[in-house]
VOLO-159905 format. One record per residue (C-alpha): x, y, z; residue number from 1; residue in one letter. Coordinates in nm, 3 decimals, decimal comma, padded with zeros to 5 digits. Example, Ala and Ser with C-alpha at 12.3 -4.5 7.8 and 13.67 -1.06 7.14 Angstrom:
<atoms>
{{01,230 -00,450 00,780} 1 "a"}
{{01,367 -00,106 00,714} 2 "s"}
</atoms>
This chain:
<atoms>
{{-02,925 00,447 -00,213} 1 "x"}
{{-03,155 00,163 -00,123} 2 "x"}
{{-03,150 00,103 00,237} 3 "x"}
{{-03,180 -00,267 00,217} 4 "x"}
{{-02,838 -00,249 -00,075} 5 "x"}
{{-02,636 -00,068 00,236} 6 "x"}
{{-02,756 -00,329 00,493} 7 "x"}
{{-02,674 -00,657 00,308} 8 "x"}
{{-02,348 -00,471 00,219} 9 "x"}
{{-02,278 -00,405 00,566} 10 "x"}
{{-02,361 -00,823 00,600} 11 "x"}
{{-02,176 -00,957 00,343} 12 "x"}
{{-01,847 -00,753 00,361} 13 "x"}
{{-01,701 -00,867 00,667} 14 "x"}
{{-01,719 -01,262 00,523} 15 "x"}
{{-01,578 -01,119 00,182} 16 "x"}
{{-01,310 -00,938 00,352} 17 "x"}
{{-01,231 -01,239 00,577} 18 "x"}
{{-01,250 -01,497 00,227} 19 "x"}
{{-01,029 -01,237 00,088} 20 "x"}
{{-00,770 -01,213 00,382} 21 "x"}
{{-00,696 -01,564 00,459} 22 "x"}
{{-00,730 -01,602 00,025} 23 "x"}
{{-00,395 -01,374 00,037} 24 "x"}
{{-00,254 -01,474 00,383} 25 "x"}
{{-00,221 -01,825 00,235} 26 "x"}
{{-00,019 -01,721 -00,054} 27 "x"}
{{00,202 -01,494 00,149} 28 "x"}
{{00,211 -01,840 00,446} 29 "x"}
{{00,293 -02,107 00,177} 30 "x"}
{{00,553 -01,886 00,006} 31 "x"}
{{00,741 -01,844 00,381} 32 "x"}
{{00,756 -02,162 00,413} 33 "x"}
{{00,891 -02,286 00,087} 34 "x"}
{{01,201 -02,061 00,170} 35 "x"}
{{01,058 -01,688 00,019} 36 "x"}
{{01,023 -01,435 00,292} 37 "x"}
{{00,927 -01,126 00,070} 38 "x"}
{{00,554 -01,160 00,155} 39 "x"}
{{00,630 -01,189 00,531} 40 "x"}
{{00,860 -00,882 00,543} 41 "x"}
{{00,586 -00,668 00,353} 42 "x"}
{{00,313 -00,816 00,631} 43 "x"}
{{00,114 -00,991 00,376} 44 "x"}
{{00,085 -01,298 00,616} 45 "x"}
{{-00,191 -01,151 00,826} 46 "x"}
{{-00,538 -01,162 00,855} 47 "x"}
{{-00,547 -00,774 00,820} 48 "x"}
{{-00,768 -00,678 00,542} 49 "x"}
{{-00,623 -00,336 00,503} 50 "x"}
{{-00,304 -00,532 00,418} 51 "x"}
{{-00,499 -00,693 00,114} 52 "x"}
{{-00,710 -00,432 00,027} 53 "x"}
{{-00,679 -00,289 -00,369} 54 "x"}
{{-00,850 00,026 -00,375} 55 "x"}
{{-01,005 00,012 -00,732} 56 "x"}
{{-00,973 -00,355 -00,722} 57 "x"}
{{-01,111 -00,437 -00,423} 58 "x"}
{{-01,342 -00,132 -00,353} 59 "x"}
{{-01,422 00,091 -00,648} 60 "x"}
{{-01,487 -00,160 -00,925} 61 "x"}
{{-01,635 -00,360 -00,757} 62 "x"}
{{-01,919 -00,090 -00,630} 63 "x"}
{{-01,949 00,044 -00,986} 64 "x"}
{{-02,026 -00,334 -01,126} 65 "x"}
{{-02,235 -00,352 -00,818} 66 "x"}
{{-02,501 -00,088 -00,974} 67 "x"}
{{-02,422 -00,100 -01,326} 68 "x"}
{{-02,718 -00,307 -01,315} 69 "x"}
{{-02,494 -00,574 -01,550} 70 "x"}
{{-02,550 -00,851 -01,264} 71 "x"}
{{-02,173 -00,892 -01,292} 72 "x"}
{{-01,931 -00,861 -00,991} 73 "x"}
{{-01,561 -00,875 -01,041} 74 "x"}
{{-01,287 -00,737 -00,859} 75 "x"}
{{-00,921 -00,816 -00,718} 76 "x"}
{{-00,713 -00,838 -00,409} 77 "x"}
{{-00,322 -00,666 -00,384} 78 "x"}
{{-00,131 -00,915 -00,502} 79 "x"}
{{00,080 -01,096 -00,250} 80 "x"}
{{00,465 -01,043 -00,362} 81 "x"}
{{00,628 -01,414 -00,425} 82 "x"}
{{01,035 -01,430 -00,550} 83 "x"}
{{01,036 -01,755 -00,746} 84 "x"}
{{01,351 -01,746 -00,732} 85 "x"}
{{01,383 -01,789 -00,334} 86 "x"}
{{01,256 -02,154 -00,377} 87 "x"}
{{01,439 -02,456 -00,417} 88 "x"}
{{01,227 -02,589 -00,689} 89 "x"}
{{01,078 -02,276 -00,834} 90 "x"}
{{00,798 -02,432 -01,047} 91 "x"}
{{00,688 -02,698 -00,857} 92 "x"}
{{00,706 -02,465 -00,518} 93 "x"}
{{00,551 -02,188 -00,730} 94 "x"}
{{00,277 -02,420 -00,834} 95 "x"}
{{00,185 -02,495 -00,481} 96 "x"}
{{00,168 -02,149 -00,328} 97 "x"}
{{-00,093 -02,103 -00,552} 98 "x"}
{{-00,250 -02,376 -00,507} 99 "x"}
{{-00,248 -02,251 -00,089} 100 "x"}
{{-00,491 -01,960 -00,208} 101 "x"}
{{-00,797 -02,162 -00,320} 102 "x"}
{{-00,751 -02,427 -00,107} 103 "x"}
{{-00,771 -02,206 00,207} 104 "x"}
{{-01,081 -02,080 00,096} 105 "x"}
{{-01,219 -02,409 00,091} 106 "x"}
{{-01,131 -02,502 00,377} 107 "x"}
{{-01,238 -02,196 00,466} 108 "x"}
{{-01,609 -02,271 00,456} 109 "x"}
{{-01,586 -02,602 00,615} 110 "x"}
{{-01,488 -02,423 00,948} 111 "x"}
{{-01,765 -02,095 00,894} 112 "x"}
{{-02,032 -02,454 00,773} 113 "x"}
{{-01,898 -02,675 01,061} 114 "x"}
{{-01,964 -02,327 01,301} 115 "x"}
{{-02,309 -02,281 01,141} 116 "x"}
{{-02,383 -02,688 01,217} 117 "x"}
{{-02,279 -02,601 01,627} 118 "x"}
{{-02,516 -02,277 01,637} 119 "x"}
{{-02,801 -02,558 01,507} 120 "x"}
{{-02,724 -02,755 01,750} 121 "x"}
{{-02,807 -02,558 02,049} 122 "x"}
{{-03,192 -02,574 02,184} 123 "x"}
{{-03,432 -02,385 01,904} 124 "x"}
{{-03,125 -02,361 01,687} 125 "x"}
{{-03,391 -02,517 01,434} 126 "x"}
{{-03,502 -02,154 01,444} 127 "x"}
{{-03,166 -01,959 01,448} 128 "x"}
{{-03,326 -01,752 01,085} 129 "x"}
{{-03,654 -01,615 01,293} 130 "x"}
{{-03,391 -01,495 01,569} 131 "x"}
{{-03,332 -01,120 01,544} 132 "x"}
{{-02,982 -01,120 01,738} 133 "x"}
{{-02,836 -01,433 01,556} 134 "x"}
{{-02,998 -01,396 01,201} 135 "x"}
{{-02,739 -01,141 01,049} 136 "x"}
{{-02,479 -01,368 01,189} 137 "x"}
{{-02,645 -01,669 01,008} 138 "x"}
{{-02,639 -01,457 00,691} 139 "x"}
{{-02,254 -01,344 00,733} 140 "x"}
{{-02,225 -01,766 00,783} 141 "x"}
{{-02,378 -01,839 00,465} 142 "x"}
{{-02,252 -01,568 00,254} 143 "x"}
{{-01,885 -01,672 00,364} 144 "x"}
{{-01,934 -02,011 00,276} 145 "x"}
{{-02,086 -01,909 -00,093} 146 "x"}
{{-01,810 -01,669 -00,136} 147 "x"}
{{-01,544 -01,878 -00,032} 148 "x"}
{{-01,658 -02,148 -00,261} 149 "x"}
{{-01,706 -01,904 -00,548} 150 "x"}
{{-01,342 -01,769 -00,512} 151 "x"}
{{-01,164 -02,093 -00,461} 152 "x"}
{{-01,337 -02,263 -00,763} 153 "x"}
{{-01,285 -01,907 -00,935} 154 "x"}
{{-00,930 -01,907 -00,908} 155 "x"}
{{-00,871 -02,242 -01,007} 156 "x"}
{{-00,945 -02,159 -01,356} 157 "x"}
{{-00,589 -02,205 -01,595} 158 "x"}
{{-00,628 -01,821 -01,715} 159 "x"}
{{-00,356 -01,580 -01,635} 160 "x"}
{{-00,342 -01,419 -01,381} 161 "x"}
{{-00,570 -01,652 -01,148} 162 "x"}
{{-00,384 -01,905 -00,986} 163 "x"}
{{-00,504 -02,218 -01,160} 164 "x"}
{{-00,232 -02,051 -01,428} 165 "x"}
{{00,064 -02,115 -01,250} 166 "x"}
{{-00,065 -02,446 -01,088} 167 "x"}
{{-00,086 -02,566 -01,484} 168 "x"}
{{00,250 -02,342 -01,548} 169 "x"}
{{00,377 -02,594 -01,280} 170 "x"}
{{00,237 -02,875 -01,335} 171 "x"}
{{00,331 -02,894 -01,738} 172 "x"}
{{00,666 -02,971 -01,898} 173 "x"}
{{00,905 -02,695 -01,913} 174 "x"}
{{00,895 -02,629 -02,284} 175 "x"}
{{00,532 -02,665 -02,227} 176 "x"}
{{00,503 -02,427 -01,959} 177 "x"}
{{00,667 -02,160 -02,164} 178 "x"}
{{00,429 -02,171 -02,437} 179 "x"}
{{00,117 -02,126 -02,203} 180 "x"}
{{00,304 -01,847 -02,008} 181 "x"}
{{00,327 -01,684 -02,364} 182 "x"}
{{-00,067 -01,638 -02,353} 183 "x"}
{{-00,013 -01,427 -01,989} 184 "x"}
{{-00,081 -01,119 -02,201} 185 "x"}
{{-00,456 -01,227 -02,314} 186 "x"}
{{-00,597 -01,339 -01,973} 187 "x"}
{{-00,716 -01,041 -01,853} 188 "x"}
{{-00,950 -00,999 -02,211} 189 "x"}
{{-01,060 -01,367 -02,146} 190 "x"}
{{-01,183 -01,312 -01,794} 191 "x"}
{{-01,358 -00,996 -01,901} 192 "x"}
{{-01,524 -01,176 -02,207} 193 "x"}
{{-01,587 -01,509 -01,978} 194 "x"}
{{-01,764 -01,253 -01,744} 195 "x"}
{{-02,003 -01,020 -01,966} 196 "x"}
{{-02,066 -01,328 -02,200} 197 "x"}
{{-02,203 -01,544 -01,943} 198 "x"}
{{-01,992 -01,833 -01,996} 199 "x"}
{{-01,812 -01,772 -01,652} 200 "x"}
{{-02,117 -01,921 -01,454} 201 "x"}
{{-02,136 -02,180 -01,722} 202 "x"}
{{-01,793 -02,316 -01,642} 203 "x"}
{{-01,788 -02,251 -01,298} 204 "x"}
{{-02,137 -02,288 -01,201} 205 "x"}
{{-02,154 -02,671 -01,190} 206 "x"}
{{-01,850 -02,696 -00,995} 207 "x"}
{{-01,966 -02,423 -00,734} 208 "x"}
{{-02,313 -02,624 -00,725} 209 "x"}
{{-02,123 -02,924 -00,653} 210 "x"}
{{-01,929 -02,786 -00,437} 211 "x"}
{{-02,203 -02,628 -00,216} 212 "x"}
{{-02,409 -02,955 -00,228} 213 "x"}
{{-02,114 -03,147 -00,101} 214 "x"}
{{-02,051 -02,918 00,255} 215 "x"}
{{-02,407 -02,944 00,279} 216 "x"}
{{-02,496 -03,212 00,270} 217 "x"}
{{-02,177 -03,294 00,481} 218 "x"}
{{-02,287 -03,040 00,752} 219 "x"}
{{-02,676 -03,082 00,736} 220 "x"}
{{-02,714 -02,784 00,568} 221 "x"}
{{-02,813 -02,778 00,251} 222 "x"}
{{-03,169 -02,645 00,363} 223 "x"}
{{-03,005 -02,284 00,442} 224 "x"}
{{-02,740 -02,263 00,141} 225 "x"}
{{-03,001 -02,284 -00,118} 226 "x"}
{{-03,109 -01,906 -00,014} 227 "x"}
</atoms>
């Protein structure tokens, strides 16, 4: 295995497994405090990543996409266990805890951005990429902010099982909502077509571009996210 592959792995999986952790935490958070304590009797509300961690979701299909040489990465988190029927308004509450899972991961990499804007700050911070002690920590810093943005705009997408589904689910008229829930069954084959087809990046891409360009330029930035 290419010694350079193993060392930007060893970079970039600490960010992933923090975008990942506070991804799920937020679920598990927003569903406590809508009145469902399932998630926070399992321990789902933590930062752990072992609590999060899918073995062939998270790990093993992952690596296999990873040098399949397809150029496509995919791969899941353990589901955070929500009882609908714990919440007062089960749709609209519903709706919002999963909502709480993208939007932490935006706001997610406004703090690791808004950290990367105090290390420029200090004297020769101009320089912080030349710097053999602080450059793989610039790296983690820039890979969490991409992958942050990538999996909150990812998940926003209205196919089942992401959680832009059941923000629609919850947002739509009941009759409504049943009828979409009734394509639950396909979403899986339309993520994997979306994916090998190329159209993912075409629907996500300008919102992730956007998205990027916005905390940079909000941050002073933009210089280092373009790598």
């Amino acid at each position: 295995m290419n010694s350079q592959i193993i060392l930007n792995l060893i970079i970039q999986l600490p960010p992933l497994m923090l975008a990942i952790s506070v991804h799920e935490m937020a679920h598990g958070y927003m569903a406590y405090r809508k009145g469902d304590y399932t998630a926070k009797l399992m321990g789902r509300v933590t930062l752990n990543p072992v609590k999060h961690i899918d073995p062939v979701g998270t790990v093993l299909v992952p690596l296999m996409l990873a040098f399949s040489g397809t150029g496509v990465i995919f791969g899941w988190a353990k589901p955070v266990p929500v009882n609908s029927f714990n919440f007062k308004s089960p749709r609209k509450d519903n709706a919002v805890v999963s909502l709480a899972g993208p939007a932490s991961n935006f706001l997610l990499a406004v703090v690791l951005a808004l950290i990367f804007r105090i290390l420029l700050w200090f004297p020769g911070g101009e320089a912080i990429m030349s710097s053999a002690v602080l450059k793989p920590l610039v790296i983690m810093l820039i890979f969490g902010i991409k992958i942050s943005v990538v999996l909150g705009v990812f998940n926003l997408l209205p196919v089942h099982p992401l959680d832009g589904s059941h923000i629609v689910a919850g947002l739509l008229p009941a009759d409504k909502a049943r009828v979409y829930s009734r394509h639950e069954r396909y979403g899986f084959i339309i993520l994997i077509a979306l994916l090998f087809t190329g159209l993912f990046w075409r629907i996500v891409g300008p919102f992730y571009i956007a998205a990027i360009g916005l905390i940079g330029k909000l941050f002073g930035i933009a210089y280092y996210l373009r790598f």
